[in-house]
Structures are given as structure tokens and as C-alpha cells.
N, C-alpha and C positions, 0 to 999 in steps of 0.2 A: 295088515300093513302092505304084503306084495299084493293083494286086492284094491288096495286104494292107488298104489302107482301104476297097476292096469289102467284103470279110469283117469288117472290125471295128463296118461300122455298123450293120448289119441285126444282128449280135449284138448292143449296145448297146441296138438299142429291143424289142430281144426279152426283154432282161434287165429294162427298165426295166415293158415290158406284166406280165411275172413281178412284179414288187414290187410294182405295183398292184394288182394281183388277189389276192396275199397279204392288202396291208391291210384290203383291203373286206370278204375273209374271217373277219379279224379283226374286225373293228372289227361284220359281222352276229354273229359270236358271241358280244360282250362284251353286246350287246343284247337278242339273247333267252335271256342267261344271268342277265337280273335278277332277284334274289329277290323274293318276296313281299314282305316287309316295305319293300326299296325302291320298289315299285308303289307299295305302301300311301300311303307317303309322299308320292306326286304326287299322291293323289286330296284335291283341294281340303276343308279342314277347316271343319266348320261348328258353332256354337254355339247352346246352347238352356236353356233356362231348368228347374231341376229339379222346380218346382212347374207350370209350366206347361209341357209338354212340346213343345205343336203352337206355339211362338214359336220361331223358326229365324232366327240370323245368320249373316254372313257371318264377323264382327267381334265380339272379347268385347266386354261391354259390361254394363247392368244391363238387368235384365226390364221391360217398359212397364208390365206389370201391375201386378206385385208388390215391384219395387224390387231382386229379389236378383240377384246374380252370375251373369252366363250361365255354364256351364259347355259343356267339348267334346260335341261330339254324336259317340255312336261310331256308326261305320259298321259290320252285321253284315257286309256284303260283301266289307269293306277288310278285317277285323281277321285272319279264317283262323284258318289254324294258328298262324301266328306273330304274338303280339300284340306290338306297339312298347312302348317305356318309354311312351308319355305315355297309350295307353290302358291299361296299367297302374297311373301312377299317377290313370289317372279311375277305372278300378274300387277303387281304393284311397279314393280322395274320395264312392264315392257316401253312405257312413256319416254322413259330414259334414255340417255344418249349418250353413251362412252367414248372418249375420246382420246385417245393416248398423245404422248407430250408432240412427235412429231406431226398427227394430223392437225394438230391445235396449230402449229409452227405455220404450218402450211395453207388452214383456213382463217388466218391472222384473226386467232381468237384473241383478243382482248376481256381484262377481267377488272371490276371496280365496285368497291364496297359502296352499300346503298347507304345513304347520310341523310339526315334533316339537318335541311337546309330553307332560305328564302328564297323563294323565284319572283323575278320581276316581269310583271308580265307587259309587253309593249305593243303599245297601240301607234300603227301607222297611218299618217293620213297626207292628201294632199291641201293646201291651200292657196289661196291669191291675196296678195298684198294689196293691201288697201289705205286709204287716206284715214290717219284718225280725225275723226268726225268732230269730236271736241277740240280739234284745231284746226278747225276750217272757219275763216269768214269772208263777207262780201263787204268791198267799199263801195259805199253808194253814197250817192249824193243828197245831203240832206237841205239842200236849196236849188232851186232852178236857177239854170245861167248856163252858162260859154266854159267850156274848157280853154283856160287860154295855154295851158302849159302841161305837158304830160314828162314827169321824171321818171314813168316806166315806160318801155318804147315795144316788149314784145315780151312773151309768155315765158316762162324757165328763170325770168329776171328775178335775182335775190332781192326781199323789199327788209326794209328793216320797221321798229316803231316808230323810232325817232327821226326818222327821213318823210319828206312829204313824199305823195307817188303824184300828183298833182294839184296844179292849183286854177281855181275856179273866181271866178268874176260872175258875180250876184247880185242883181240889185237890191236884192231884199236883206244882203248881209251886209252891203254898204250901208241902207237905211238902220237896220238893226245897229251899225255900230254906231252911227251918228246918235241914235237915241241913246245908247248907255252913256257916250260922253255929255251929251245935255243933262243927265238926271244926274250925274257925278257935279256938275258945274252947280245944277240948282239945289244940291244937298250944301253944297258949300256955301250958297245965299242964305240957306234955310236954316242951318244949325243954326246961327247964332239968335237964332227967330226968340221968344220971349216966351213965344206960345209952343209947348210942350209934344201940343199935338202936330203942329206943321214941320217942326224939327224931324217929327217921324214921319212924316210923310217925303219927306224927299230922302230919309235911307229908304223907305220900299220902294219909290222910282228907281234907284238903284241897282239894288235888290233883282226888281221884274225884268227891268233891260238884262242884269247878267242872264237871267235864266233863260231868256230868249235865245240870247246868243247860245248859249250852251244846247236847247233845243238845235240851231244852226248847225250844229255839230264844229260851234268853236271853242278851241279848247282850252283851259285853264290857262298855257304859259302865252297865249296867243291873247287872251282878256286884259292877261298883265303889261304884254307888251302894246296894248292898245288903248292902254289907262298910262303910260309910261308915255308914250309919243303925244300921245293928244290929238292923232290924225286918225281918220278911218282909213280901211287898206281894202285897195281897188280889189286886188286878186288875193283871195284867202286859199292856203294850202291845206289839201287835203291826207289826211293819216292815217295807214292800216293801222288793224286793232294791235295786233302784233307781228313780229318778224317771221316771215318765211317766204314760201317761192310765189311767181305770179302763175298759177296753172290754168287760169282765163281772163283775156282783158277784151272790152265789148265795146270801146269808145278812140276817139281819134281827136287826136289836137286840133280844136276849134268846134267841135262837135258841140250842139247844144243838148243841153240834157235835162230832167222834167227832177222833181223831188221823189227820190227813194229809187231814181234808176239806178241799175248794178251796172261801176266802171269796172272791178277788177276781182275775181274770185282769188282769195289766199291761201293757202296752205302750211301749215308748218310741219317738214316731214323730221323731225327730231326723233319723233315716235311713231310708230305706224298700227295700223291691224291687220293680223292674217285671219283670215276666215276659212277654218277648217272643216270639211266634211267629213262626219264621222257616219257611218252604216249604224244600222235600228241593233245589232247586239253589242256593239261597240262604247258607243256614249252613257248606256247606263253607270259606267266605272269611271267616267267624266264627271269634275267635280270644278270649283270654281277656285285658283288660287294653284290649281295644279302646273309645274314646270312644264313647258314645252320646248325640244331642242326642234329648231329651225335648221334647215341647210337649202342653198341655194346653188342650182349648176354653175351661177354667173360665178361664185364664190365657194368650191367644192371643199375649202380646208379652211372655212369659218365656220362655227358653230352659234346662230343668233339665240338667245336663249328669250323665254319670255313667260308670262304666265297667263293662265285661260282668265278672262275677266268678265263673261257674258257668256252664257249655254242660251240659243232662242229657243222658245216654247212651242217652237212649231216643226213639222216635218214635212219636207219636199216629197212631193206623191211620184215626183217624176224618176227619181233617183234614190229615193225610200232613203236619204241621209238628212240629218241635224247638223247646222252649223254651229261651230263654237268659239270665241273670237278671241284670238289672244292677243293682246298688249304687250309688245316690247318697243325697247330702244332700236334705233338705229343710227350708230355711229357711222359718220362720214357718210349717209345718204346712201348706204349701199343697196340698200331695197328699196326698189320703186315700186309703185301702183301699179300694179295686175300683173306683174311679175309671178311666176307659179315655183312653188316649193315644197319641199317633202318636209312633214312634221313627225317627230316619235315623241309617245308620251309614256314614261315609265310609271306602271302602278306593282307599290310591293303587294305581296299577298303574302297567307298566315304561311307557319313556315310546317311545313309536310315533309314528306322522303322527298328527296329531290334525284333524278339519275337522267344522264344523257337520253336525250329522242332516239336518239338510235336504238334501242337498248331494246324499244317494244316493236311488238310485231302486232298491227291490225291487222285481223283477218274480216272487218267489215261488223258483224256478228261480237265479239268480243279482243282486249289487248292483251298479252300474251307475254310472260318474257322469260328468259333463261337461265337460273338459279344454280351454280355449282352446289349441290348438295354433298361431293367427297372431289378430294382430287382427279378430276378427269370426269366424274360423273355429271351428267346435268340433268338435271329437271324443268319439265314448262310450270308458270305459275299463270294463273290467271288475277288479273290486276284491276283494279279500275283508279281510273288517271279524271287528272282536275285539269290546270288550264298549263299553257305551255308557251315558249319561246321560240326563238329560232334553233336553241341549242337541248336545252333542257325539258322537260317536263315533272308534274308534280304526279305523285303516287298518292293515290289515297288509302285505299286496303289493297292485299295481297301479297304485299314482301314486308319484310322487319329491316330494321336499321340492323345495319354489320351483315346482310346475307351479300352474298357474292354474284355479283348481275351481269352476265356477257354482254360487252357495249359491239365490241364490234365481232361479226362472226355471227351476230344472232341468227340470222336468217338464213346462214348454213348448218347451221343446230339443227333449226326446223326443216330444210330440208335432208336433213340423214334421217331425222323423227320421219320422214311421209316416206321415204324408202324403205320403212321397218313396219308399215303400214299403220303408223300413228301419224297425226296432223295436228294442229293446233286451231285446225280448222273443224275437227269433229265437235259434234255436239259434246259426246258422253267417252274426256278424254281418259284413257288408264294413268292414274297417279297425280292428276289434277287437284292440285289443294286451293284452300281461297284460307290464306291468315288474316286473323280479324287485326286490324290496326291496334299495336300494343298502348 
């Protein structure tokens, strides 16, 4: 028995010197098996100011200078191979532009949630008033003779339908009328004829005289009135086709004149055309039926309204533009021939993010704009944009509806960003996202 507790103790502390010497084994290899990244982690973190780089704390805090946010100071030493989440997310932040409430105060940041919306996008153009064409005629003479009488005396004179402009002494319209009264007188011998066929022969003498005269260019109430009197009439009056201004007259009382000469060019300015020139990217979104607002200097607080009623099919090589003709009214004559006017033509388009033009920053290269991602913080996004206005623009990708978009102030954002030695202007910016259009 005292032979065996001999041998059991010296085993015992020989077992126990064995587990100690195991742990410490252990316990050096758990030690100098620590990663880099956990070094990293015990090397005390210090902060510093991104505008002013040589201010160094221990402790975030703000800049004594400048007011703004320290941020981490990375260590090149610490980071290696293996950089940590948090100087990841500082390379992620150097894009970023903090702002505190008084500098926002002071670079009159403005802030406006991004919305889908409709943009109308306006096409400006200039045009010249012009005569409509479909109410333009000439009176001309449709018999030779003598002007004996002119009821228009000079050019701008209002003619009406119902008013003669002159009246004409013919011999051919005196002869013409004596014939119709003749074949009127021998219809009247002839009906009572016996023979079926002569009866009919003297309505088509009838018949042929009217149409003669009517040929003459005399007119219905003027047949009547010459079947009514039973005389011919020496001077027969001549009638525009319809009422409007005289804008050329080529003859003179007593003037003789030949058949189909032009005494008076007509106009009726009730309606007009403006002829707009539209540029080669412009007129594709020109359609026919579309509104056009007129405004005229002579007339700076009327608004003539009218609608395009002819695109031509051809393009001036001189001016690389397309005329497009629009039809309106003109009440009280206010627009004249060749009078010059500015046209706007609103086209809606589909409805997109919509946010103020101010908002984006071109740098030539790509559009740019300034996104509150936390209060005071900003971030650039890069955007691309569809068509615009004088006020707005349309977003296609790169923000979400509800993000928060600096309107005004942008372009002192981006200048604190190019003193921190980010641009908006880099190729390969830090923290640069593109959101796909939700």
C-alpha cells in the first residue's frame, strides 16, 4: 500500500507539470495567430476633420475651425490587406458632404422631395402671318368691255358679297341678254304649239340663253331681275365671290378690259395662317391638330390660340427648319400679313421623377445631383435625365421618388466635395451609386 502511493504521486505532478505546459502552448499560439484585422482593431482610432486634415482627435466631435464633423482618420499602417467594415464604410463617406444647420443657412440650401410627376415639354418657335389661301379670290372679268363704274376706289376698302365692286358695259352681255328675252317671248308662242316637239324646243332656247349668261358671270338674282323688267341692262354689276378686304385692285374707271382680266385681288382676313419654323430635332413631336399659343409684340396681353393644320413635307436646306401652318381666328383683324410672332407648343410627356433644373449639376461628361442621405449628410448621385423645360426636368434612373434632392445650393455641395478632393467631375467617384428606376 505505502508502495503504491510512492508511485501514484510523482505520477500525479508529472501529469499536472504535462497540462500546464500544454495550456501555455496553447494559449502562445492563440496569440500569435491573431489576424491583422484584429491588430488593426487595438490600434487606438483617431479622428480628424475633412477640410482641415492636420486637426487630430482622440474623440468625434466638430472641427474648431470650421464647424464640420470630424470624421475617422484611417491609418495606412493599420488598414493592409485587410481593410475593417468601418474603414470601408470611411472610404465609402469620403464623397460625402456634411453640413451642419448654420452652413446650410448660409449656402441657402434648399431641400425637395423627388415626385412623379408630368412634364410638358415646350416647343418655341417664331412665325409670319399670312393670308389664308382658301380665302383669297380674284374678280375678273368674265366679258370684255369698259369699266363704266368702280364701287371700290383703293386697296384696304372693305367689299362685301352682296355689294357690286363694279359695274361693266359689254356688248356681248347686252347681246346675251336680248337673246334670253327673245327665247323667253318664243317659248311663250311655242307652248301652246300642238306639236309636242316645238313646245320643247323653245324651253331649251331658254334654257341655253340662261346658261350663257350665267357663263357671263351673271347671276341668278340679276336673270330674275332681267326676266322681271323685260329690258336688257346697258352696265351689268360686278360681285366678289365673298366679303373681305381689297389687298390689290389693277384697273381704273373707264379702263377697258379683255375676258378673265384680274380687276381686284380679295381677301378674307376672319382667319389667317401662321407659318412656323420648326429646327430638324423639334418637329418630330409636331403632330397635326396640336394647340398652338400665338403672342404678338403689337398685342403683348392677348394670347391668339390656334391649331397646326399642315406639317410640309419638305425641309429648307438654308435654315435646316420645317414649316408648320397653323389656322386660327382673328378677331377684330388683329393680325396682319407678315406680321412676325412667337409661337409655344406644349407637348405632355409620360410621367417620370420630375425635380427642378437647378437641382442637376452637368459636368459635360455626366448629370450629377445631391441627395440628403441623414440629416446634414449628402451624397452625389449620378442620374440620367430625359427632356426638360424652362423650369423642370424629367429623371429617368438614378434617384427614387421620396429621396431628398438639394435644389438650390447644389453647386456649393459640389464645391465643398472638390475641396475634400472629390469632384463630380471624377471618372471613378467614392460613393457614387446609380439606382435602377423602381
Amino acid at each position: 500500500m505505502a508502495l503504491n502511493k510512492k508511485i501514484a504521486l510523482p505520477l500525479l505532478v508529472l501529469l499536472l507539470a504535462f497540462a500546464a505546459g500544454g495550456g501555455w502552448f496553447l494559449w502562445q499560439n492563440q496569440r500569435t495567430g491573431k489576424s491583422a484585422a484584429e491588430k488593426a482593431i487595438e490600434v487606438k482610432q483617431l479622428y480628424t476633420c475633412s477640410m482641415h486634415p492636420f486637426i487630430i482627435r482622440e474623440k468625434p466631435g466638430l472641427c474648431p475651425i470650421c464647424g464640420m464633423e470630424l470624421i475617422k482618420k484611417i491609418d495606412s499602417a493599420a488598414s493592409g490587406a485587410a481593410q475593417t467594415a468601418a474603414e470601408k464604410q470611411q472610404s465609402d463617406m469620403a464623397a460625402h458632404v456634411s453640413l451642419s444647420s448654420t452652413q446650410r443657412v448660409m449656402a441657402n440650401v434648399a431641400i425637395i422631395e423627388a415626385t412623379i410627376g408630368t412634364l410638358n415639354k415646350e416647343i418655341n418657335a417664331v412665325g409670319i402671318v399670312q393670308y389664308d389661301q382658301s380665302r383669297q379670290a380674284r374678280v375678273t372679268a368674265w366679258a370684255a368691255g369698259r369699266i363704266d363704274k368702280l364701287h371700290v376706289s383703293s386697296v384696304g376698302a372693305m367689299v362685301s358679297k352682296e355689294m357690286p365692286v363694279a359695274e361693266l358695259y359689254s356688248p356681248d352681255l347686252v347681246a346675251a341678254q336680248q337673246e334670253y328675252l327673245l327665247a323667253i317671248r318664243s317659248r311663250e308662242q311655242l307652248k301652246n304649239s300642238p306639236f309636242p316637239s316645238i313646245a320643247q324646243n323653245g324651253e331649251g332656247l331658254v334654257s341655253s340663253a340662261r346658261e350663257r349668261l350665267k357663263l357671263l358671270g351673271v347671276r341668278e338674282s340679276q336673270i330674275a331681275a332681267l326676266q322681271k323688267s323685260g329690258r336688257p341692262s346697258v352696265r351689268l354689276a360686278i360681285y366678289s365671290p365673298f366679303s373681305g378686304i381689297v389687298i390689290e385692285k389693277m384697273v381704273q374707271q373707264g379702263q377697258y378690259v379683255n375676258t378673265g382680266e384680274v380687276l381686284f385681288n380679295i381677301a378674307d382676313l376672319s382667319t389667317v395662317w401662321v407659318e412656323l419654323e420648326l429646327y430638324e430635332n423639334e418637329f418630330p413631336n409636331i403632330h397635326i391638330g396640336q394647340q398652338v399659343d400665338v403672342r404678338s409684340q403689337s398685342f403683348p396681353e392677348k394670347v391668339f390660340i390656334g391649331r397646326i393644320a399642315f406639317i410640309y413635307p419638305f425641309l429648307d436646306p438654308k435654315t435646316r427648319t420645317v414649316k408648320a401652318r397653323v389656322q386660327m381666328a382673328n378677331p377684330g383683324l388683329k393680325l396682319k400679313p407678315d406680321m412676325f410672332v412667337n409661337a409655344s407648343i406644349r407637348i405632355p410627356l409620360e410621367s417620370t421623377i420630375v425635380i427642378p433644373l437647378s437641382a442637376v449639376i452637368d459636368t459635360g461628361k455626366r448629370q450629377v445631383v445631391w441627395v440628403e442621405s441623414s440629416p446634414g449628410m449628402f451624397e452625389p448621385r449620378e442620374v440620367q435625365v430625359g427632356q426638360k423645360n424652362n423650369d423642370n426636368i424629367q429623371i429617368l434612373s438614378g434617384i427614387n421618388p421620396g429621396d431628398k434632392v438639394a435644389v438650390s445650393g447644389a453647386y456649393l455641395i459640389d464645391s465643398e466635395s472638390q475641396l475634400k478632393g472629390n469632384s463630380s467631375e471624377q471618372a471613378d467617384m467614392p460613393g457614387m451609386k446609380m439606382d435602377k428606376k423602381p
